[in-house]
NULOFI-154071 format. One line per 3 residues: their letters; for each residue x, y, z of N, C-alpha, C. Coordinates in nm, 2 decimals. Layout:
BEGIN
a = X Y Z X Y Z X Y Z  ...
END
This chain:
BEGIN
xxx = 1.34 11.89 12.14 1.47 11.82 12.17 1.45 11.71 12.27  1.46 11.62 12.24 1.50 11.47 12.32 1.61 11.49 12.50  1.55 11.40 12.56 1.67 11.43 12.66 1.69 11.30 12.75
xxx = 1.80 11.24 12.78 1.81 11.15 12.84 1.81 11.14 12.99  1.81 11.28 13.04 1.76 11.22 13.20 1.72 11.36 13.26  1.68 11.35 13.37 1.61 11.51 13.41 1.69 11.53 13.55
xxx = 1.71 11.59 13.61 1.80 11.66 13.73 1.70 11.77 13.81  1.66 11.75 13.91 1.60 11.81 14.01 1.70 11.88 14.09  1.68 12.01 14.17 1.74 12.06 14.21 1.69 12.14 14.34
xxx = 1.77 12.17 14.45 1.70 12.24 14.56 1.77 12.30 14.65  1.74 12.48 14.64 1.85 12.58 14.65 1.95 12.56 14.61  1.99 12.51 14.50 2.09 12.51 14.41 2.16 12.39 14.38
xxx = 2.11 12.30 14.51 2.15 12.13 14.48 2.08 12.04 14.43  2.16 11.96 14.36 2.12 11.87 14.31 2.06 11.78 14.40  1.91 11.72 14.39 1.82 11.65 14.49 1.81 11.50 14.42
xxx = 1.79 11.49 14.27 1.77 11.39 14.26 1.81 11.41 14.08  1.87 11.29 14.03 1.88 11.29 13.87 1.81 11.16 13.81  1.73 11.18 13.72 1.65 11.03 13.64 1.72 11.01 13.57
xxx = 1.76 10.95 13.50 1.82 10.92 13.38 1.69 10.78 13.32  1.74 10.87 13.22 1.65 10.70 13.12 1.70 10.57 13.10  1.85 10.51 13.15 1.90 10.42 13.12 1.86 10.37 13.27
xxx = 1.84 10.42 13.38 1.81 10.36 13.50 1.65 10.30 13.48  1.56 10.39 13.43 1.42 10.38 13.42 1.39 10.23 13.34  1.46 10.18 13.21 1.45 10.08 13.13 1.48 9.94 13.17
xxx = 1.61 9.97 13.33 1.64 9.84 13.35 1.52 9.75 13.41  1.56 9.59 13.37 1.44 9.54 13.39 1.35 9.53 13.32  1.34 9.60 13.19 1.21 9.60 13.10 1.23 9.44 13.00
xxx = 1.14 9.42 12.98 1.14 9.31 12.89 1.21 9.31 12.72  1.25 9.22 12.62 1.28 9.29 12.51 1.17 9.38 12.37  1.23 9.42 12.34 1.11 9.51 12.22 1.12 9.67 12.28
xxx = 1.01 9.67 12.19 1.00 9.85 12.21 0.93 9.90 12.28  1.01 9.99 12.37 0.89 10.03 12.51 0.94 10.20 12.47  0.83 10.28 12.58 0.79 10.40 12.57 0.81 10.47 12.68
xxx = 0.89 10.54 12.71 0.94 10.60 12.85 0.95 10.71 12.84  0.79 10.78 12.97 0.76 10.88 12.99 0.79 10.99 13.18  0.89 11.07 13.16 0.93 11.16 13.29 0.81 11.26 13.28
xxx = 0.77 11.27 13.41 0.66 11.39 13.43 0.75 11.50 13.55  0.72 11.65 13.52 0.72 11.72 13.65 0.60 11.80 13.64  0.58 11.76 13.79 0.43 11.85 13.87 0.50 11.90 13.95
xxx = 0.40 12.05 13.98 0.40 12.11 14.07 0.26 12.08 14.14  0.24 12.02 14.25 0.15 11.97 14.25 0.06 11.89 14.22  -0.06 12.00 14.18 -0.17 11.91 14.10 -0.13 11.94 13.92
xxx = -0.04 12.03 13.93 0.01 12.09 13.79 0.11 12.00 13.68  0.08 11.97 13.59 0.17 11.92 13.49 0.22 12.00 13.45  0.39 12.01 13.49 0.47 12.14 13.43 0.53 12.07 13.27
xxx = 0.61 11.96 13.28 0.64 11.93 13.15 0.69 11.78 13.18  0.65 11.73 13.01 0.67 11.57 13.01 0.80 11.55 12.89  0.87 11.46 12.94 1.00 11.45 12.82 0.95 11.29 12.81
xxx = 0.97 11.23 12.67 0.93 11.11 12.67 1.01 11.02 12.54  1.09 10.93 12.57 1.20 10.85 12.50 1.17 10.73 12.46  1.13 10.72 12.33 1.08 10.57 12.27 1.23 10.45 12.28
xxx = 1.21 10.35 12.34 1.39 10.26 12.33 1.35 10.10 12.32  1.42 10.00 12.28 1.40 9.92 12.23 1.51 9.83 12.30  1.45 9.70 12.36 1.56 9.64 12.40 1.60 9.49 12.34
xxx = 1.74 9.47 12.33 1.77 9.35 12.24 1.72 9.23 12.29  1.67 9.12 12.24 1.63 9.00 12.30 1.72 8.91 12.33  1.73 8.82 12.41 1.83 8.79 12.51 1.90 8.65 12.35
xxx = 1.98 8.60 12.35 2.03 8.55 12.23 2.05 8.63 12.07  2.00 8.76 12.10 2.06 8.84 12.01 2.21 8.85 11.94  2.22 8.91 11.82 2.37 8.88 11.79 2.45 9.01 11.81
xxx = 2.57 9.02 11.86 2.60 9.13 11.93 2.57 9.23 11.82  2.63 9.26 11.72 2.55 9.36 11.63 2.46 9.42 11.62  2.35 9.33 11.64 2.23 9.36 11.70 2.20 9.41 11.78
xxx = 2.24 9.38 11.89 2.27 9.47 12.04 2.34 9.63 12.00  2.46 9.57 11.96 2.52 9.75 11.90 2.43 9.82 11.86  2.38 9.74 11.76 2.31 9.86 11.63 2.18 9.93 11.74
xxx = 2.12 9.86 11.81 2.01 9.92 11.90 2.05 10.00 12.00  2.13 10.01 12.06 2.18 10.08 12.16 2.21 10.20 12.06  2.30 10.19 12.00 2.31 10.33 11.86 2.18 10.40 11.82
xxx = 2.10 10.35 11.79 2.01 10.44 11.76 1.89 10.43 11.88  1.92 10.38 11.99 1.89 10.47 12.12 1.91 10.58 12.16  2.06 10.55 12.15 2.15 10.66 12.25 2.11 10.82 12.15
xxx = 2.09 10.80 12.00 2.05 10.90 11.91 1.93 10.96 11.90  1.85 10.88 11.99 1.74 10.93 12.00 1.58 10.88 11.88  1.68 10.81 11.77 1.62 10.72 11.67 1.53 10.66 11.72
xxx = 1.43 10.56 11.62 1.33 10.44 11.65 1.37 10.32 11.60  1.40 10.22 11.67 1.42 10.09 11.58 1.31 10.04 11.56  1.28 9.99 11.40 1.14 9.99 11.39 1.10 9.80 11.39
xxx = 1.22 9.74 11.40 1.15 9.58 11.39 1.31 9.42 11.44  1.30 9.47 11.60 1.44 9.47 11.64 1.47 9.32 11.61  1.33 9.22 11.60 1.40 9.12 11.58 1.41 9.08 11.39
xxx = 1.38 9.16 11.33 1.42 9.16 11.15 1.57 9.21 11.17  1.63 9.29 11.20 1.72 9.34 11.23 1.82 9.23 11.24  1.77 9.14 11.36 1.89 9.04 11.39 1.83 8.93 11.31
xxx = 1.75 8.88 11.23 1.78 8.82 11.18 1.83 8.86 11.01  1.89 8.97 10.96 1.95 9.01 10.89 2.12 8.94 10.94  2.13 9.03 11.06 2.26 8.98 11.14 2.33 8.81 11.07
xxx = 2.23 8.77 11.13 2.24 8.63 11.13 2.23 8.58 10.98  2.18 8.65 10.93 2.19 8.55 10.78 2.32 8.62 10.67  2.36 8.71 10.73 2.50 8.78 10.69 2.60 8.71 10.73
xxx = 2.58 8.67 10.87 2.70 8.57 10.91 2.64 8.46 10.88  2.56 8.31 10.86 2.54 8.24 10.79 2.63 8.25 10.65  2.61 8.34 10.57 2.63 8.34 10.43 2.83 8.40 10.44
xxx = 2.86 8.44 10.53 2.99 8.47 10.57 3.02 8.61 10.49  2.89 8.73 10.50 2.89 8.82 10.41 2.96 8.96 10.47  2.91 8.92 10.63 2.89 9.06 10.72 3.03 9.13 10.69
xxx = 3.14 9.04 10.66 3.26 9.11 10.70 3.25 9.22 10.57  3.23 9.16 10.46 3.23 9.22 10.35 3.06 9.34 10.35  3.00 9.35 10.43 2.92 9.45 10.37 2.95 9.59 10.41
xxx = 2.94 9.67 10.32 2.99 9.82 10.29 2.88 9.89 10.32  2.78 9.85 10.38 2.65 9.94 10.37 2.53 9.89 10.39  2.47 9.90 10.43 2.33 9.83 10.47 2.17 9.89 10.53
xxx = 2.12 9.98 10.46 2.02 10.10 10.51 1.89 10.01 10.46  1.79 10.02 10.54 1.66 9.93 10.59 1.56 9.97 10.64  1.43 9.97 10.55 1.30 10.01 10.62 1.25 9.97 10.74
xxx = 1.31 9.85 10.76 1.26 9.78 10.88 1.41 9.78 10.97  1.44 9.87 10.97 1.57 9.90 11.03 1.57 10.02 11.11  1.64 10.12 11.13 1.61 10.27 11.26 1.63 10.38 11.18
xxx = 1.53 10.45 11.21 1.56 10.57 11.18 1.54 10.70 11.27  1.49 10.81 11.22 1.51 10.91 11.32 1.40 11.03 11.21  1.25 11.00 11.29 1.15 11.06 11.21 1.02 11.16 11.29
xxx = 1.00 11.26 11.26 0.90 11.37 11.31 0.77 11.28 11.33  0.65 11.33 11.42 0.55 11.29 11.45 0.49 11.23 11.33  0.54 11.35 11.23 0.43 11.30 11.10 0.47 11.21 10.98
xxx = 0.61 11.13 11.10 0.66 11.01 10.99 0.75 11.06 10.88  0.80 11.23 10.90 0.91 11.24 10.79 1.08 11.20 10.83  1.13 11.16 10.76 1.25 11.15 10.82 1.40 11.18 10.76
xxx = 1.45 11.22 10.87 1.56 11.31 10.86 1.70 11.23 10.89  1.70 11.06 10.91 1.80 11.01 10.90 1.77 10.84 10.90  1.88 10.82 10.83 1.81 10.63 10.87 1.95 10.61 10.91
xxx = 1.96 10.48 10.93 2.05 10.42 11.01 2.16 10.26 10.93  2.28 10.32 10.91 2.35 10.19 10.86 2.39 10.08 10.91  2.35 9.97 10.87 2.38 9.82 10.97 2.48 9.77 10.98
xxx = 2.57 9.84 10.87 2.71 9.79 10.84 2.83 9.84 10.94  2.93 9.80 10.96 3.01 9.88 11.08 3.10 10.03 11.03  3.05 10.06 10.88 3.07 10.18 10.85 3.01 10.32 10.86
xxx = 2.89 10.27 10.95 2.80 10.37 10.99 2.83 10.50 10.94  2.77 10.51 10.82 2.70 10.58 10.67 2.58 10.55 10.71  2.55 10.69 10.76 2.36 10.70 10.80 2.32 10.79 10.70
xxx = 2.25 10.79 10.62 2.23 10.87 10.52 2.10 10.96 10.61  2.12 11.11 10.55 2.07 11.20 10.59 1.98 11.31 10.52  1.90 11.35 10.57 1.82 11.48 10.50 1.78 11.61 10.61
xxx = 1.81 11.69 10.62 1.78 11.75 10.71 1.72 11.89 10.65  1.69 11.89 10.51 1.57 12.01 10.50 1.44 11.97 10.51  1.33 11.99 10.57 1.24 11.93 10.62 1.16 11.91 10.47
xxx = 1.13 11.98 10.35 1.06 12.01 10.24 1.12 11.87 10.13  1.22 11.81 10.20 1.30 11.73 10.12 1.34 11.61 10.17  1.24 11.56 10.23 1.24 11.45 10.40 1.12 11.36 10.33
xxx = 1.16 11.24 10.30 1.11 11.11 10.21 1.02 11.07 10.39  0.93 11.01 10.34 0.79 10.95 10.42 0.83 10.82 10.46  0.79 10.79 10.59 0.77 10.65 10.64 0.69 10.62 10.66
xxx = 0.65 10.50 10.57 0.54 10.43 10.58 0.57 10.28 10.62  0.51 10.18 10.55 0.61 10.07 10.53 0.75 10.06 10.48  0.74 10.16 10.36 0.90 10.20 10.31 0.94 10.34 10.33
xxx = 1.04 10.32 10.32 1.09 10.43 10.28 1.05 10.53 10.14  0.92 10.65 10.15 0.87 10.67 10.02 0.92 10.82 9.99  0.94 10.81 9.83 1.04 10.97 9.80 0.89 10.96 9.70
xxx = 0.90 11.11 9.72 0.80 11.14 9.62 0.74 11.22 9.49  0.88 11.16 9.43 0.90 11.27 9.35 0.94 11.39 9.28  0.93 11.43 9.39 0.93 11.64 9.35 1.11 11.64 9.42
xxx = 1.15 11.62 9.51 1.25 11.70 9.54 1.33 11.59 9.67  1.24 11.48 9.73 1.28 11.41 9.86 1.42 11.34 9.81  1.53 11.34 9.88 1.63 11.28 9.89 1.70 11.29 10.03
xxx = 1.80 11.18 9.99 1.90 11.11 10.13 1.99 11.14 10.06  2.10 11.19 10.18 2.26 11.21 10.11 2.33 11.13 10.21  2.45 11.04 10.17 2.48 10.96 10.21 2.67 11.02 10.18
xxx = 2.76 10.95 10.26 2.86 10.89 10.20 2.90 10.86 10.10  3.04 10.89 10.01 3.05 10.84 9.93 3.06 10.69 9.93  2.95 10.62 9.81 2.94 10.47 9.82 3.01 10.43 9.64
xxx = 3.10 10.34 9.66 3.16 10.32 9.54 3.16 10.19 9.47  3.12 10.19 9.37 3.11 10.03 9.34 3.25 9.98 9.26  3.34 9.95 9.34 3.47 9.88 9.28 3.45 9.76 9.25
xxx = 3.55 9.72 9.12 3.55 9.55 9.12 3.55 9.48 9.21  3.46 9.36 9.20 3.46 9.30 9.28 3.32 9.35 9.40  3.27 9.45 9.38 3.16 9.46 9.46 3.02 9.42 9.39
xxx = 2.92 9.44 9.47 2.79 9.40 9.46 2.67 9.50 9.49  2.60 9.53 9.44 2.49 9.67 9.45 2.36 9.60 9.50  2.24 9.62 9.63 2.19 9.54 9.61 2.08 9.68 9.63
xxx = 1.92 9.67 9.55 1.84 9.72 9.63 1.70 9.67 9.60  1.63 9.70 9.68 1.48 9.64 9.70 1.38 9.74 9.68  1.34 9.78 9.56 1.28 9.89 9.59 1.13 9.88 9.50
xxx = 1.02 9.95 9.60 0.86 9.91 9.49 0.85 10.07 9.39  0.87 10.04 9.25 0.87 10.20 9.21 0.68 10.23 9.17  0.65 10.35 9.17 0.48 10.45 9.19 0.50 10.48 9.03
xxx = 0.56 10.52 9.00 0.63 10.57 8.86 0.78 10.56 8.80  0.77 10.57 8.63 0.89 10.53 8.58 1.01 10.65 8.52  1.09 10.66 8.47 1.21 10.79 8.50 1.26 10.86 8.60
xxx = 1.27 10.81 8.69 1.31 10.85 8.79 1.45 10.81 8.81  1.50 10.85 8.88 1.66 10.85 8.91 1.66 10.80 9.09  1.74 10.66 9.13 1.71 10.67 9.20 1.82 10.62 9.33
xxx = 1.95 10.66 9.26 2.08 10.68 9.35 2.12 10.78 9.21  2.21 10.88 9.28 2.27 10.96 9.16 2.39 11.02 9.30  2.46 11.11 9.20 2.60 11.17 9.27 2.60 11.31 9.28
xxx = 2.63 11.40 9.42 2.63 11.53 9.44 2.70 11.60 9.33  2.66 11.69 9.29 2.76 11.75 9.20 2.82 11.68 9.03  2.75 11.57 8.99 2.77 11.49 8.83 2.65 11.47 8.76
xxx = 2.57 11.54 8.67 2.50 11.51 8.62 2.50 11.33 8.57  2.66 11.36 8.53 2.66 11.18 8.45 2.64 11.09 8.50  2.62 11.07 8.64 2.60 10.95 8.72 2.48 10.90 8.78
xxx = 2.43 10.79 8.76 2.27 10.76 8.79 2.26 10.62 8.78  2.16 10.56 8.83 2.10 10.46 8.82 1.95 10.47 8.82  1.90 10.47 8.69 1.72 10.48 8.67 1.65 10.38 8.64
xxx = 1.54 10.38 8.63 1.41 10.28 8.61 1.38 10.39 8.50  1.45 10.43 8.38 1.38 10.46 8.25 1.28 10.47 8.22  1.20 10.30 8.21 1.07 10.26 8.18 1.05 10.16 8.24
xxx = 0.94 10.10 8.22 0.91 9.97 8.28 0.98 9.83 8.23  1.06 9.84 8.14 1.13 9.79 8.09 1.25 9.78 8.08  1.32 9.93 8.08 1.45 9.96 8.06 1.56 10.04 8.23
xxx = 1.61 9.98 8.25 1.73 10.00 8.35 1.83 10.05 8.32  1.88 10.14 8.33 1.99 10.21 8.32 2.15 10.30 8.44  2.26 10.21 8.39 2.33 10.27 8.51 2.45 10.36 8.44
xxx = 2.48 10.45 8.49 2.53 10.56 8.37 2.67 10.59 8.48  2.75 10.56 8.43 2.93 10.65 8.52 2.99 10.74 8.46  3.07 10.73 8.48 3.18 10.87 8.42 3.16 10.88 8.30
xxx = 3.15 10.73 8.19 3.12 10.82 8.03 3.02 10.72 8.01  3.03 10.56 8.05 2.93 10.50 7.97 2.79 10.47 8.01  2.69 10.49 7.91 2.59 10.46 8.00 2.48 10.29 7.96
xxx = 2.49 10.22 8.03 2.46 10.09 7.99 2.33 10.03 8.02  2.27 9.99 7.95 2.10 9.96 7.90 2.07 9.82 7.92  2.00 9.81 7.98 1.91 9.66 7.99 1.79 9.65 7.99
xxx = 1.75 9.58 7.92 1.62 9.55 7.85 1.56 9.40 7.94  1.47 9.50 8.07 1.43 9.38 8.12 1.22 9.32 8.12  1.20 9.20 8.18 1.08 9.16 8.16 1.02 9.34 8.24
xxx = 0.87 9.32 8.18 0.78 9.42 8.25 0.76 9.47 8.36  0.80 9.54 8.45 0.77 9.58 8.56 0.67 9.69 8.58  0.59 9.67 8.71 0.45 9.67 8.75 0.49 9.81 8.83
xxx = 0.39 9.89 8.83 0.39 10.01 8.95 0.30 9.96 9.07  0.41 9.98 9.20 0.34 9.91 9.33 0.38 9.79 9.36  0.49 9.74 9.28 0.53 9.58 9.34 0.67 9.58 9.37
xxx = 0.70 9.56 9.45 0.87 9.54 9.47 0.94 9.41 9.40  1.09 9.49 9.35 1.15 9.45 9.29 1.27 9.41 9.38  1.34 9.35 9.36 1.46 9.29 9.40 1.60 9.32 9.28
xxx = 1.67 9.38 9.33 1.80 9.40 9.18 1.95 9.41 9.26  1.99 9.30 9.21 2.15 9.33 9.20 2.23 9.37 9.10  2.33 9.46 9.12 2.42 9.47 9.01 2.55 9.42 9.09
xxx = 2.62 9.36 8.95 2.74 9.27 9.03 2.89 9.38 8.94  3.00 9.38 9.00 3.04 9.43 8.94 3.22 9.35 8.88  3.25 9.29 8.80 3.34 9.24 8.80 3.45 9.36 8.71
xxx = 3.61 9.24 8.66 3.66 9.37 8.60 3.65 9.38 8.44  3.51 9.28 8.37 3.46 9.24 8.26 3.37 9.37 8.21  3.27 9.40 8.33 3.19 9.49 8.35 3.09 9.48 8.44
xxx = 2.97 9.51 8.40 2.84 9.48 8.56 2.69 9.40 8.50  2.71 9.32 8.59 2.57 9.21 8.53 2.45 9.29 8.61  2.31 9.25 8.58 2.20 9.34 8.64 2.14 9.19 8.69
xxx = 2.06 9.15 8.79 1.99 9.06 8.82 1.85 9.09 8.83  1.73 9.10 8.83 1.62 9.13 8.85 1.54 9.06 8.89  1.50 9.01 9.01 1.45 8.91 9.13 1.46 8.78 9.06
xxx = 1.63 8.76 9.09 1.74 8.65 9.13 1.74 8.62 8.96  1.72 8.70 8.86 1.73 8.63 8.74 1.82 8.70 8.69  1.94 8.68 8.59 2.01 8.76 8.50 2.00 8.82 8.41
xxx = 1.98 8.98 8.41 1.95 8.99 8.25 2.09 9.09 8.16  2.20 9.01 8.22 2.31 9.03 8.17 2.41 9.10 8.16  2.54 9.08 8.09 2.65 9.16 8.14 2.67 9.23 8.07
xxx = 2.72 9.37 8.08 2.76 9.50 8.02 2.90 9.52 8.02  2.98 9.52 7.95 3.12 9.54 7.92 3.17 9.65 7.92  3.21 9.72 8.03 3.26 9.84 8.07 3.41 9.86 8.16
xxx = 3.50 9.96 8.14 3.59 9.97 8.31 3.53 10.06 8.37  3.42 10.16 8.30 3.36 10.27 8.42 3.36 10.26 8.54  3.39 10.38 8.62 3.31 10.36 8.74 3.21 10.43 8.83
xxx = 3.12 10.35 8.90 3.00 10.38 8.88 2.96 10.38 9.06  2.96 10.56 9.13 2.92 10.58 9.24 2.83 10.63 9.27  2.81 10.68 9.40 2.68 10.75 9.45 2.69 10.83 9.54
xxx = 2.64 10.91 9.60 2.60 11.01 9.73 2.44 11.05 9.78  2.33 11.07 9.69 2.24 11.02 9.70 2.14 10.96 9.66  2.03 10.91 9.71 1.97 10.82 9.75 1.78 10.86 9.73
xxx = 1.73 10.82 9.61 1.63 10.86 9.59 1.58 11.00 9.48  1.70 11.06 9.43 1.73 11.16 9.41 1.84 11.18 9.21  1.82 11.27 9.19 1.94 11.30 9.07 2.02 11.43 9.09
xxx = 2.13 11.43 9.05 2.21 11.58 9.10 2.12 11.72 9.09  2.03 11.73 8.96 1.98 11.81 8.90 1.82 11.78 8.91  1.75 11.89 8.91 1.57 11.84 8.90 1.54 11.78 8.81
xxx = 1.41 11.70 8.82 1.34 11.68 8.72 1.36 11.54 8.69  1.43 11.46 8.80 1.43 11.30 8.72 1.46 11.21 8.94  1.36 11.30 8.98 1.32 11.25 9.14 1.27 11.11 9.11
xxx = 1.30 11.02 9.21 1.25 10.89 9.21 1.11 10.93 9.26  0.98 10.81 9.19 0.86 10.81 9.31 0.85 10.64 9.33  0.85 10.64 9.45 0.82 10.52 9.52 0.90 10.50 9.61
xxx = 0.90 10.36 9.63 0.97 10.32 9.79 1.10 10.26 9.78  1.22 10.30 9.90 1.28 10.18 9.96 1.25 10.09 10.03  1.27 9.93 10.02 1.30 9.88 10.16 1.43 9.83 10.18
xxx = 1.52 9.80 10.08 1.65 9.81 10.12 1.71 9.86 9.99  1.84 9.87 10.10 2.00 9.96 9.97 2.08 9.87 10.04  2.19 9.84 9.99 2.32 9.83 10.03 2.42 9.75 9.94
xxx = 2.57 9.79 10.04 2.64 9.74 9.92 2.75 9.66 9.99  2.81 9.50 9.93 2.88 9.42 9.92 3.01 9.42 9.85  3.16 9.40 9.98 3.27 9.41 9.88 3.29 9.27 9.87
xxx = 3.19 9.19 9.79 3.19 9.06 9.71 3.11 9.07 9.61  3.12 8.95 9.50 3.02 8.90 9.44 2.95 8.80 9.49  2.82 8.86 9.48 2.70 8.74 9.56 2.68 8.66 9.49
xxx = 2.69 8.55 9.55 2.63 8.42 9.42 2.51 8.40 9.42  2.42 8.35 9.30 2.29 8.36 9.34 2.25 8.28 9.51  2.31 8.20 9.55 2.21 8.15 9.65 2.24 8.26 9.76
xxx = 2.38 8.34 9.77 2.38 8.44 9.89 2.24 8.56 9.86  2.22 8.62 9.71 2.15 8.72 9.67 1.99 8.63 9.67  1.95 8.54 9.68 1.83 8.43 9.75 1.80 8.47 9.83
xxx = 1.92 8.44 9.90 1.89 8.44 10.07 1.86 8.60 10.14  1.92 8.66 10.03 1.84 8.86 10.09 1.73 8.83 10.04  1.67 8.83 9.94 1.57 8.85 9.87 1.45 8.79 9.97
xx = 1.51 8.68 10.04 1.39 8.56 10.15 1.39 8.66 10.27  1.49 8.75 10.28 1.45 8.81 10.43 1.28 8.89 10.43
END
């Protein structure tokens, strides 16, 4: 268990308290490592030690928020200046107000020694941190975010794609059939990678097929789905491969995963998120360039 400051004591008073927000002031920006020791002596009785990251001075306040958040939680921010410049090209493109969600490999999370992790961190001001907390079912950090298959999933918030919104995700898939947003409790709901060719996003009754160029195992993809009240176009790194005519509607809860076994995503995230706009291509560019 993590701890923010240590309190010394003598015959029953309090002698002296560290805290970790005193220890940092003064540090430079980026990610620093802060370690409390108590000796007895020549004896190392115990070390508590708090990884924290500090904002760079012209940062955008969000930026600053979002870091101190997954400080104060105990999280790692893993790349503080990608972070703000996400910030920044959100407000550039005049998106931030409209984003519903925003979860990021090069973003914070909250992961065991051995890189499993049990929470990531949302950029958006709806802070929807999607979570896993059975250890046997805790997706890998590596560069991405990697599910592997058998059972690893993130459960999230309900995330809804209403007219007028936008789906965006970046992800490099290991293998094909996998399911890789689906809904707690609905078999019917999913978004898969079928085949290397075929895309599929399935809601309440319909389920709608796209027939896109080849995709490679090991290469990241880029995909929007847009959603108007016509139906939902698919883009596939910044190209269109067209619109499906539907009123379904088409949500999620988690993340890597399908309600039921046997149709686990394998491969990576590096991003998810969702927009209450339609992106035009040059806004959906301009993520794809981050």
């Amino acid at each position: 268990m993590s701890v923010n400051k240590i309190v010394t004591k003598v015959d029953g008073t309090i002698n002296k308290t560290i805290d970790f927000n005193d220890l940092k002031a003064g540090l430079g920006a980026g990610a620093h490592t802060i370690t409390v020791e108590a000796w007895n002596g020549a004896e190392l009785i115990s070390t508590q030690t708090k990884n924290i990251t500090i904002a760079a001075a012209g940062d955008e306040a969000e930026t600053t928020s979002y870091i101190n958040r997954v400080n104060t939680d105990t999280g790692v921010v893993i790349n503080e200046a990608y972070i703000d410049t996400v910030y920044k090209q959100l407000k550039t493109d005049a998106s931030l107000a409209n984003l519903l969600f925003w979860m990021d490999a090069k973003g914070g999370m909250k992961k065991d020694a051995s890189n499993f992790i049990s929470k990531t961190y949302d950029l958006s001001s709806s802070l929807n941190d999607p979570t896993q907390l059975t250890g046997s079912k805790q997706p890998l950090f590596s560069t991405n975010i990697v599910f592997d298959g058998s059972s690893d999933a993130l459960n999230s918030s309900l995330l809804t794609m209403s007219v007028g919104t936008t789906l965006y995700a970046k992800i490099i898939p290991e293998a094909f059939g996998g399911v890789f947003l689906g809904k707690t409790g609905d078999d019917n709901v999913y978004l898969q990678l079928k085949t290397s060719t075929d895309i599929r996003l399935k809601g309440v009754t319909d389920v709608l097929i796209w027939t896109v160029p080849t995709m490679t195992i090991g290469t990241a993809y880029d995909l929007f789905i847009r959603r108007t009240s016509a139906g939902y176009t698919l883009f596939l790194n910044g190209a269109s491969q067209g619109e499906k005519a539907t009123t379904d509607l088409f949500e999620f809860t988690i993340l890597g995963n399908y309600n039921t076994s046997g149709f686990a995503f394998t491969g990576g995230f590096q991003k998810l998120a969702l927009f209450n706009e339609i992106l035009t291509p040059t806004k959906m560019n301009n993520l794809i360039a981050l």
